[in-house]
N, C-alpha and C positions, 0 to 999 in steps of 0.2 A: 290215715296213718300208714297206711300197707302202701299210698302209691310214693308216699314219703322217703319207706325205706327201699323200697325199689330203685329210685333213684336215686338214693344214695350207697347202694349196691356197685350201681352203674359209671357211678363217678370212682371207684376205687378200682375199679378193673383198669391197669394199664396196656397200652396198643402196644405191641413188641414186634408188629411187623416191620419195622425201620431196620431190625436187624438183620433180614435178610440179603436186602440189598447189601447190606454192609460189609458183612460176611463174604458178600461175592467181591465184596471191591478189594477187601485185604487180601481175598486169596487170588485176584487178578494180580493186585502188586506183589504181590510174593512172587508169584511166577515173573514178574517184569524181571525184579532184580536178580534170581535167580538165573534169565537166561542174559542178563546184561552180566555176571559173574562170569557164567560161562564163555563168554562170547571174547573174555578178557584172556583167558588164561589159551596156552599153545598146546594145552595136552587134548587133540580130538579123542582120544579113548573116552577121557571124562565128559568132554561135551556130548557125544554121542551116550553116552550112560545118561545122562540127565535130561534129554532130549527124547529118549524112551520112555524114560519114568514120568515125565510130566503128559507126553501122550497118552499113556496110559489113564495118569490120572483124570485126565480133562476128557477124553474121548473114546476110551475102552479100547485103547491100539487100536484107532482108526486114523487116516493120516494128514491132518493139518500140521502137527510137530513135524513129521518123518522129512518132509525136505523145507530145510533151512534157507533161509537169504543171508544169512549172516557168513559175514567176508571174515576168517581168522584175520590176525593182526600181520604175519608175517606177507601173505599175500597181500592183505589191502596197503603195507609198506612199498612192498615194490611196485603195485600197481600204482602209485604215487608215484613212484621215483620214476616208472618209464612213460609214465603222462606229463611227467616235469622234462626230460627226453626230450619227449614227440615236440612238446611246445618251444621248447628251448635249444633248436637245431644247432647241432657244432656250426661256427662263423668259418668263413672260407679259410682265416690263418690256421686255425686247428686242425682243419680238414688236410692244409696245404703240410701241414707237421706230422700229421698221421700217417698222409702218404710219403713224407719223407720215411720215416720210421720206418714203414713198412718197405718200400724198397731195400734200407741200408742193410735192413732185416733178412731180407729175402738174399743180397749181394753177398752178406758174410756167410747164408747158410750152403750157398753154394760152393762159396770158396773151402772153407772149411770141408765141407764135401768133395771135392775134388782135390784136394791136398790129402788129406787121408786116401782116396782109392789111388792117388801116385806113390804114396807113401808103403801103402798092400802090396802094390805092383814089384817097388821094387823089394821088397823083402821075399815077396815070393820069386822072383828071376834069380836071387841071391840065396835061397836056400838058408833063409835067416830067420824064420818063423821061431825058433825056440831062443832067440836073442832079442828079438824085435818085438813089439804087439802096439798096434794104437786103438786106441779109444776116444768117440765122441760125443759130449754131452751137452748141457743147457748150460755151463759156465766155458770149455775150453776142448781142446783137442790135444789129448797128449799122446806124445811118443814116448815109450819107456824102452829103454837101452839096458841088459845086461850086462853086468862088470866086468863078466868074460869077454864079450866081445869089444872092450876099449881099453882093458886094464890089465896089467900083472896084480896078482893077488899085494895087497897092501901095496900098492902103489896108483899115485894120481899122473903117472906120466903115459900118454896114450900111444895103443902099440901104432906101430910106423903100418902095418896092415891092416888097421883100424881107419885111420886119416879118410881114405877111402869114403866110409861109411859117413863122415862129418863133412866130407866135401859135396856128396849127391845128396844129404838134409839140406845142405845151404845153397847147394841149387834151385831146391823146390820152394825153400821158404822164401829165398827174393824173388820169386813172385809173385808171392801175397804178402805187397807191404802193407802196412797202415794196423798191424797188428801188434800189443804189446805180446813178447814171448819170455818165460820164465825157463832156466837150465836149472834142476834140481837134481842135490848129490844125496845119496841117502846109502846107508851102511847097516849089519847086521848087528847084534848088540854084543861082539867078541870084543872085548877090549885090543884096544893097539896098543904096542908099546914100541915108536920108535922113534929115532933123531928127529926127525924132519915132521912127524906127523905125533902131536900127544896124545889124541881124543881123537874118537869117532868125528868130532864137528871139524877136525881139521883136513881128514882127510876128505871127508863126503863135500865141501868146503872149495878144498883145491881141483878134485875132480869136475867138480861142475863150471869153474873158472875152467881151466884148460879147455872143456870140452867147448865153450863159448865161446874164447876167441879162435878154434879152428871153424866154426859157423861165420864168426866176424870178419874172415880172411875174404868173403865175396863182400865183393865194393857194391851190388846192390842191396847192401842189409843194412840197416842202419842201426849204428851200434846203440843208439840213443832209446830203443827200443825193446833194447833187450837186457837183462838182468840175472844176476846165479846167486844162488844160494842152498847154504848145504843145511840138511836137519839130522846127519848123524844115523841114529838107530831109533830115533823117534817118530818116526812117521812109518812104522811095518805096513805090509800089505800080506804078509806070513808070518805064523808061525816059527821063533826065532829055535824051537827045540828042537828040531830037525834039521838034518844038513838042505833038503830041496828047499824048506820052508827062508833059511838063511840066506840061499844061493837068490830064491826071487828076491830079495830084500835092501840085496847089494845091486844098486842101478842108478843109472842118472835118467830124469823125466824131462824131455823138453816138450813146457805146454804152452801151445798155442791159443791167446784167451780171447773171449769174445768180447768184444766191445758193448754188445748189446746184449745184455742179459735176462734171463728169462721173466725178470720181475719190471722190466723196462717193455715189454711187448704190448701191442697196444690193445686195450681194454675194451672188451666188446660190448 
């Protein structure tokens, strides 16, 4: 009887060691998808946060966690894109376009360049600095003209000791054809009141015509090239509440633009 219940003692005792392995295998995949989680997202503050804590966990901050193999998504992107590159070399027409590009590139930034320091020159031989200034950028090269020096106050008719000043701009500008150039009239925001001119649009309007065809009077310009237009008191570059703020504001701009724009340069 006794070895009876012995044995049946023995048969009711269940083996629970299966759970340990077990145990270690949910808590291996826990860690999988935890660092396939992190491995997903672009914020490293947080992957480096979770990267410590599982080292921690697993190895008492000893360092199999501490350096990662794992590529963030942004770099393992480009490291795609410049492996697709390396394998997929520009064909000779693109190359032969890129170097187009880049010469035309190089040809307008010189000229542009050197238009403007002939442009500096003469303003300074001419004692013109506080009537003249040029500026240049990644869209165009402008010349800004004060109204003093081409105008009588409310009027677009240009002084006869002005002429001058529009015959040596159209000297320099036929020699860099191939340019589209814009003459813009712009005015301070006083109201006009008179015969010949109703609004601001008309006279900033007539100003920039007049000033353009004394540029179009050299036969090396091509008038097809060039264009006016007036904006009135809309377009400030000052402060209309002040007399200096006014005084910059009444001008005509003639800008020289570039054909190849900073968004057309070719891509590295």
């Amino acid at each position: 009887m006794s070895k009876k219940k012995k044995h049946e003692d023995h048969e009711e005792h269940v083996d629970e060691t299966w759970l340990i392995p077990y145990a270690d295998l949910l808590t291996l995949l826990l860690a999988l998808f935890i660092i396939l989680f992190a491995s997903s997202q672009l914020d490293s503050k947080k992957y480096d946060s979770i990267m410590r804590s599982l080292n921690n966990a697993f190895t008492g901050g000893e360092a199999p966690f501490a350096m990662s193999n794992l590529i963030p998504i942004d770099d393992a992107a480009n490291s795609t894109k410049n492996n697709f590159k390396n394998q997929n070399p520009p064909s000779k027409e693109e190359n032969k376009i890129e170097s187009q590009l880049a010469a035309k590139l190089q040809k307008e930034e010189k000229d542009l360049e050197e238009l403007k320091k002939s442009m500096d020159a003469f303003i300074k031989e001419n004692n013109m600095s506080e009537q003249l200034t040029t500026k240049l950028d990644n869209e165009k090269l402008t010349i800004t003209i004060s109204d003093r020096a081409l105008f009588d106050s409310g009027s677009a008719t240009i002084k006869q000791e002005s002429q001058n000043l529009a015959t040596s701009m159209s000297n320099l500008l036929g020699q860099y054809p191939g340019y589209q150039v814009e003459v813009a009239g712009h005015t301070d925001n006083i109201p006009i009141h008179r015969a010949d001119f109703e609004t601001n649009w008309d006279l900033s309007a007539k100003r920039a015509v007049n000033f353009m065809k004394l540029l179009l009077v050299n036969t090396k310009i091509q008038p097809a090239s060039y264009s006016s237009v007036g904006y009135g008191e809309y377009r400030p570059i000052a402060e209309n509440a002040t007399t200096d703020g006014r005084a910059k504001n009444r001008r005509v701009e003639v800008s020289i633009l570039r054909n190849i724009k900073a968004s057309d340069e070719i891509a590295k």
